[in-house]
N, C-alpha and C positions, 0 to 999 in steps of 0.2 A: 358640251361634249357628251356622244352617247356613250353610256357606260357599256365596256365588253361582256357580251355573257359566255358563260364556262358550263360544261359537260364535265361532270366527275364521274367517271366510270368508276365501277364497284364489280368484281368479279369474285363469287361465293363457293367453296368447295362445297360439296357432295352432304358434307354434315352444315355446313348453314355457315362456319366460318370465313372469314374475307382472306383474300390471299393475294389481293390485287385490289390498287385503288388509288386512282388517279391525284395529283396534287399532294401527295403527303409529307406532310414536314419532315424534317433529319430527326429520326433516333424516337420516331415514333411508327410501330405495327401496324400493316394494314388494317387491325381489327381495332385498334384503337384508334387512329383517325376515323375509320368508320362510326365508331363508337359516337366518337366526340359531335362530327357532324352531326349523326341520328339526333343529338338531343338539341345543339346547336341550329339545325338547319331543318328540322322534320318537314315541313311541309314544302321543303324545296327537293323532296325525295318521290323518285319516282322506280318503283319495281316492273322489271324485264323479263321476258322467258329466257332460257335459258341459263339460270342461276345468275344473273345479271342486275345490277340497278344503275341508276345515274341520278346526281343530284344536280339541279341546275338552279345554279349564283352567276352574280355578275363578278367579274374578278376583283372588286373593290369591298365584297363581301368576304371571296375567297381570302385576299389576304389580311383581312384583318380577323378572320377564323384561325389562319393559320399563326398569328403573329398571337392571339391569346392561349390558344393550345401549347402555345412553347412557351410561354410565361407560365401558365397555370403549372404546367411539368414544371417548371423550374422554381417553383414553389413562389411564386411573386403573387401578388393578387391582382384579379382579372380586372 
């Protein structure tokens, strides 16, 4: 089976902060998913004009990003 791939759009205000950003977990900030990915996923990051990025995962990566970033918050270890 081919694995899905995903587009995580990222949309940046004016000072550099994230205020939009595709896939993010419950009860987590777009700057902190962003956050998380950047050190998580860096090289699957691509910067846009227009104050813009998108990271491209397959969704079998997505969610097991997102499933540690909500254990890590929840103080469990990764």
């Amino acid at each position: 089976m081919e694995s899905q791939n995903l587009l995580i759009h990222a949309r940046f205000a004016p000072d550099g902060t994230v205020n939009e950003i595709g896939e993010r977990p419950q009860g987590f900030t777009p700057q902190d998913w962003f956050n998380y990915l950047s050190i998580e996923a860096a090289s699957a990051y691509q910067a846009l004009a227009g104050g813009r990025g998108v990271f491209r995962l397959t969704r079998e990566s997505v969610d097991a990003y997102k499933a540690s970033a909500v254990a890590q918050a929840a103080g469990a270890p990764a």
